[in-house]
Each structure stands twice: as structure tokens, then as C-alpha cells.
N, C-alpha and C positions, 0 to 999 in steps of 0.2 A: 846296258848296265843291269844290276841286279836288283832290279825294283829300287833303284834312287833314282831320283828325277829332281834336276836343279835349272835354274833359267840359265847356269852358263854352259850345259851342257850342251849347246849346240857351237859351240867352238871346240879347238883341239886346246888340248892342255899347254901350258907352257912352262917348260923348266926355267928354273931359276937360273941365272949365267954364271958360270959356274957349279954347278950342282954337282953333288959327291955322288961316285960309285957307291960308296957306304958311309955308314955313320954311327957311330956309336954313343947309345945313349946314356948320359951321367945326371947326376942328381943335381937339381934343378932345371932341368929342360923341363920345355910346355910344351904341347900338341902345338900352338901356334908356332912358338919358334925354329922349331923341328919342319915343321911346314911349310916357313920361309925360306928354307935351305935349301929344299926342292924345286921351289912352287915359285910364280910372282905375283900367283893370286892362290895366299893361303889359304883363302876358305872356300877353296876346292879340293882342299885333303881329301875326302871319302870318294872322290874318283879315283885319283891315283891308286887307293887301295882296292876299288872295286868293291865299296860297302853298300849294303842294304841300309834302307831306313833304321833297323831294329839295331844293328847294328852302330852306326850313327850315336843313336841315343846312348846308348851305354859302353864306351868302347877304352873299358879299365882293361887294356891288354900290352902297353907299351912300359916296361920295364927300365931303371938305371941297370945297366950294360947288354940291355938287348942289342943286336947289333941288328941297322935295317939298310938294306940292298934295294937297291935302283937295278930293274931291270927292263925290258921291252918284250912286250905282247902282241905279237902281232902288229908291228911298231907303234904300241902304245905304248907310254910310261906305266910301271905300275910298280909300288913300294911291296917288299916282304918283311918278314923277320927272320933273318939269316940266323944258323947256329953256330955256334962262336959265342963269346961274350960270358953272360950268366947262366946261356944256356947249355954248353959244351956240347964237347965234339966239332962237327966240320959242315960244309956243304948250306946249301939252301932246302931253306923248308916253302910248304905251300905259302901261295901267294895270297893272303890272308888273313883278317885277325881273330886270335884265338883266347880261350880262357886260362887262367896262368894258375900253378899252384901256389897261395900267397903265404903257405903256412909258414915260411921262411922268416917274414914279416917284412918281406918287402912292397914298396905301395906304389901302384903306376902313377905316372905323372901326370900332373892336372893341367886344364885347358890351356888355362892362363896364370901368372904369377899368382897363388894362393893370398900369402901377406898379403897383398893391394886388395883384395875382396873380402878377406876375414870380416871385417867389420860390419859386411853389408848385407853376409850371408848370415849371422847370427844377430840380426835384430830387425823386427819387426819396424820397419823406417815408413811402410804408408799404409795407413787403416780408416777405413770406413767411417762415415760420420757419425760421431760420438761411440766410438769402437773401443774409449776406454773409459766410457761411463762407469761401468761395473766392474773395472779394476781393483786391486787394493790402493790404499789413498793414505801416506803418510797424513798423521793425524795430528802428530807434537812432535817435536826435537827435543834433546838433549839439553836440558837445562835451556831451556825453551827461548834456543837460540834463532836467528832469525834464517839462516843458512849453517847448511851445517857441510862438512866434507870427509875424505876418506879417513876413517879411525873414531868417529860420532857415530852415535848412535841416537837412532828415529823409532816410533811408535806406530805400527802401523793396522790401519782399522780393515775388517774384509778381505783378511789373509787366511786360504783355509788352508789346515795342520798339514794334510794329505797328497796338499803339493809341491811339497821337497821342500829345503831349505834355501835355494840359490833361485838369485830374483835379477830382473835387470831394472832400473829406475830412466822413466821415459817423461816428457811435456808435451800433453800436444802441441802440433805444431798449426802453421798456416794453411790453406786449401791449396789443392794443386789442380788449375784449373787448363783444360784445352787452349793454347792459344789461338786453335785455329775456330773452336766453337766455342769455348766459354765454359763445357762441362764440367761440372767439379770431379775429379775424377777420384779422388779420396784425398787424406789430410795426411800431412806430414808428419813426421814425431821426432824429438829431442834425445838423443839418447844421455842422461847423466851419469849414469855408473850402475856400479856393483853393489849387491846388500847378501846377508849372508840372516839365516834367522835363528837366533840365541835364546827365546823363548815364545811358543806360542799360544794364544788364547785369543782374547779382544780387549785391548789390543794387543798383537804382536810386538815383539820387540828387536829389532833388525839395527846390524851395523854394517855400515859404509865401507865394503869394502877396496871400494876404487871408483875414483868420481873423476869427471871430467870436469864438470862446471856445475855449478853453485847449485846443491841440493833445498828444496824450499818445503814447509806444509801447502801440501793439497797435491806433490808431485805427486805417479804411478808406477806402480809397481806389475811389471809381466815377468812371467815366468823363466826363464832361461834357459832357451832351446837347447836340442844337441848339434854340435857342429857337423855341417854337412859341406863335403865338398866338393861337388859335381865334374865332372870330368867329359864333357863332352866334344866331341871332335867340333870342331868350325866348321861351319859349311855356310850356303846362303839361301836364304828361304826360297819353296818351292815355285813362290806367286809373289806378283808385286805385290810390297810392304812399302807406305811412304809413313812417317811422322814428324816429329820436332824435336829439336834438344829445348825441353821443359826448365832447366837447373842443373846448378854443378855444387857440390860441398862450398860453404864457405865464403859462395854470392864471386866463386869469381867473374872476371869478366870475358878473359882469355885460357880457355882451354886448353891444355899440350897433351904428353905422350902418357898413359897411367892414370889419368885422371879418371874420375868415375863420372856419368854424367845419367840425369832421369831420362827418361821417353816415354812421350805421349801417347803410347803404342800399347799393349799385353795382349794375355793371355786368349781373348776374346776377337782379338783381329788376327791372330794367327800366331804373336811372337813366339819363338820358343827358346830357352836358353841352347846357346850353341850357334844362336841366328848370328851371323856377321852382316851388321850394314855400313855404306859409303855414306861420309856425312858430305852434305855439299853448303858451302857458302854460297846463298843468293844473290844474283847478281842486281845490282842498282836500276834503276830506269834513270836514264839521263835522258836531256832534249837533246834533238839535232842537231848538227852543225849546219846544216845544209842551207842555203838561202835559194832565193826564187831563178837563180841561175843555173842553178846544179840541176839536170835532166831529171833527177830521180825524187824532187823534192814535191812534197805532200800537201804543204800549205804548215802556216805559222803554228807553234806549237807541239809539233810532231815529236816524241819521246823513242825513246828507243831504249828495251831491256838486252841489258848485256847478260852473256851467258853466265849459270849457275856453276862453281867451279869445287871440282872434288880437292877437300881437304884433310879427309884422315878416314878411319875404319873404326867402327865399334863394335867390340865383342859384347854381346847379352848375358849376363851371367845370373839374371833372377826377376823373373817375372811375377808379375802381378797381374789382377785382372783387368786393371785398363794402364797399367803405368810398370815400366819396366827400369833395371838399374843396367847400364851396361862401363865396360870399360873401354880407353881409346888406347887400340894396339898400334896405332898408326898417327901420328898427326904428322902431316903436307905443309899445313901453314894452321895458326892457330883457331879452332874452333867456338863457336860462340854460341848462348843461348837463343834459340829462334832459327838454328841453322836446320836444313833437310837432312833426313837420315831417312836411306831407301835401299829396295834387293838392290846388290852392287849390278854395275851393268857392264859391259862390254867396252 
């Protein structure tokens, strides 16, 4: 390989049943599901192309009507980007990804469904303990209403002039603690809406311009980032990673396919967006059947843990320093909070 190194590379790859001689790429494909088409473990896309790490990271090269060719190396699988498509003319090109001219305006296709992460990628959802102390801090509402919502207008104290006009309105939220050590690993936040700024001074004067749920005095005010949306190939980390599903939106109890769910895991243990882990359901400890006639019996009381059973896949799509957000490309059987999520294995 070309400087990648992953723990499943010490197996052969395996095509997906079925898999297409070509495929041509249309507007909304993901790298993942593009992957699946090939592959029966998507996130070992960067072999099949024979990518480098660097490459890996950043690989805005796959176009709606690129066309890509399955061919054998040595009889190894390996994907191209054949010419045809958007890019005209005939034949195959190297076996390789490359940088595209985008002045067109057309935009490669992102890892995972964009929609399902919008929300997660532009707001700041876990921060540091009292990380929004010295925010701005609505001060009065509107005819000094007790809740106020989209089309009200709020007063807000410790807005400076020089930081645009577009805000996002946040609550802290609760701690987000290890459940495996107790850590608080940062605190949650609330996201309420939009505010837009119509005059400023001390105080500001700001309205609502889209709210989710019940805006109050003493909420906060952050600034409202620029949208970014990462485009990273799936792969699976280069060293074992184990953590926990920490939380899912909403306090569900049952996990499925699109859901977004936290991890115990970041920046600092290795996570990286792009990481794909297996979540597994833990398996129970029951007692024995066995009594004192069965050959293999141990004495009264004797438990027995049953095995841990792989139930779905999750894409990482934005890390933090100890706590990650990822999405499930894959649910087996329904996922729960407290389940294992580790490098996928063999």
C-alpha cells in the first residue's frame, strides 16, 4: 500500500455480490454508498483505490457523472475514474484520485448524507465547563414577555458591533459524563434558534429569526459559524479504538439507521472524522443450567457471559476533544445507549 495502514489490511478485500464493472456517479451519491456497491466492508474504500493517508483526509475528487471502473491489479480489486461521463472522450485513466477543476460549479460528493448532519456540523453542541459564561446573554424581551419566539424581538447585553449580525441562541445543557470512568467530559447545549442584529450598542437589539423551542432571559448567544462540510472517505482507524454510545437526540431508547448518536471517544484517543466503528451489543451474563451431574459443572452459582453481538456501523462525522458525534450507516438490530463501538474487526 501506499503509506495507508489499516488493521483490516491483513485480509483480501472482498467485493460486494454483485458488484458493477462501472458506475456512474449522480447527484446524491455518498462515498459510503458508492462503497457499498463495491465493497461488503465499506470502510475499506481507500484500498480499493490504493490511497495514501493525505489523500484519505481530503479526497473532494468524486464528481456527479464521473464514471468509476472496477478493474484488477495484479488480481487485486482496485477502482478508477474512467473517462466518459462529465469528463469526455473514452478509455480509462490512471488508477487514482485526482484534483478536478471545480470552476464549473460543480461539488464532489460528500461522505455521508449532508441533510442528516447539517445540524450538527454548524453548532457548537459540547463545550467546556462554563464555556458560555462570557457569551452574550439576552437581557429583556419584547414587551417583557416571559418566552418569546420566531418574529420577537430580545435585548441583548455583551454583543460586540464587530461580530456580524447573525447569532445562533444556545442553553446550557447537562454534563456528559464517561460511563465507563465518571469523567465529565464537557456539557451539552440547547440549540434554540436564530437572531439576526437590528441595532447595536448596550444593549443590542436582536430578532428571532427562527426558534425551535421557547426562547427565555438569561439564554446565549454564539456566533454563527460558516457551514462546512467535510467530505472524507470511510476508512477504519489505524489502531484499536473501543468507547460507548454516551446519548442519542431526544433520550431515545432504540437507535436505527440515520440516527445521530455521541461517543465517549475524541480527538485525544485518536478519533478522526472519517473513522467508521462496529457498535456491538453486550452480551448478558446468565447463570448456568448445568447441575452437579453435567461433567463440566463448576459448583452452584456459576454465570456465564454470552457473546457481544455486532449490531450496526458508525460513521464519525465531527470530533471533539473527548466526545465525538457520529452517524449509523448501518443498523443489524437496534442500537442502544451504553452499547460498544470499536475498529471494526474481521
Amino acid at each position: 500500500m501506499t503509506g495507508w495502514f489499516s488493521l483490516a489490511n491483513a485480509d483480501e478485500l472482498q467485493l460486494a455480490d454483485n458488484a458493477p464493472s462501472t458506475y456512474t456517479v449522480v447527484k446524491g451519491d455518498t462515498l459510503w454508498a458508492i462503497s457499498g456497491r463495491f465493497l461488503k466492508k465499506p470502510w475499506r474504500w481507500p484500498e480499493i483505490w490504493d490511497m495514501n493517508r493525505e489523500q484519505v483526509k481530503d479526497p473532494h475528487w468524486i464528481y456527479p457523472g464521473d464514471v468509476i471502473a472496477l478493474t484488477f491489479v495484479d488480481g487485486k480489486p482496485r477502482l478508477s475514474i474512467a473517462k466518459g461521463g462529465s469528463s469526455g472522450g473514452g478509455g480509462t485513466v490512471k488508477l487514482s484520485p485526482r484534483i478536478r477543476d471545480t470552476s464549473l460549479g460543480k461539488q464532489a460528493i460528500p461522505s455521508i448524507p449532508s441533510a442528516v448532519i447539517e445540524p450538527f456540523l454548524t453548532r457548537p453542541l459540547v463545550i467546556e465547563e462554563n464555556g458560555l459564561a462570557k457569551a452574550p446573554t439576552i437581557l429583556a424581551t419584547e414587551g417583557e414577555r416571559v418566552i418569546i419566539g420566531s418574529g420577537n424581538k430580545a435585548y441583548v447585553e455583551g454583543l460586540e458591533s464587530n461580530l456580524g449580525n447573525l447569532w445562533q441562541i444556545y442553553r446550557p445543557g447537562p454534563a456528559l459524563k464517561d460511563p465507563d470512568t465518571g469523567e465529565v467530559l464537557g456539557y451539552s447545549t440547547t440549540y434554540l434558534g436564530d437572531a439576526r442584529v437590528t441595532r447595536h450598542g448596550e444593549p443590542a437589539t436582536v430578532v428571532i429569526t427562527r426558534s425551535t423551542e421557547e426562547i427565555n432571559k438569561g439564554d446565549r448567544l454564539v456566533q454563527t459559524p460558516d457551514a462546512a462540510y467535510p467530505s472524507y472517505s470511510p476508512h477504519s482507524p489505524e489502531k484499536m479504538l473501543k468507547g460507548r454510545v454516551m446519548s442519542a437526540p431526544n433520550g431515545v431508547d432504540e437507535i436505527g439507521q440515520n440516527a445521530i448518536v455521541t461517543i465517549n471517544k475524541g480527538a485525544r484517543d485518536g478519533l478522526e472524522v472519517g473513522h467508521v466503528l462496529a457498535a456491538y451489543r453486550l452480551g448478558s451474563t446468565v447463570k448456568s443450567v448445568r447441575n452437579k451431574e453435567d461433567t463440566n459443572w463448576l459448583g452452584q452459582g456459576r454465570t456465564v457471559k454470552l457473546p457481544d453481538e455486532q449490531n450496526g456501523l458508525v460513521f464519525i462525522f465531527r470530533v471533539f476533544d473527548k466526545v465525538s458525534y457520529g452517524l449509523v450507516v448501518q443498523s443489524l438490530s437496534p442500537i442502544h445507549v451504553g452499547d460498544v463501538v470499536q475498529t471494526p474487526g474481521e
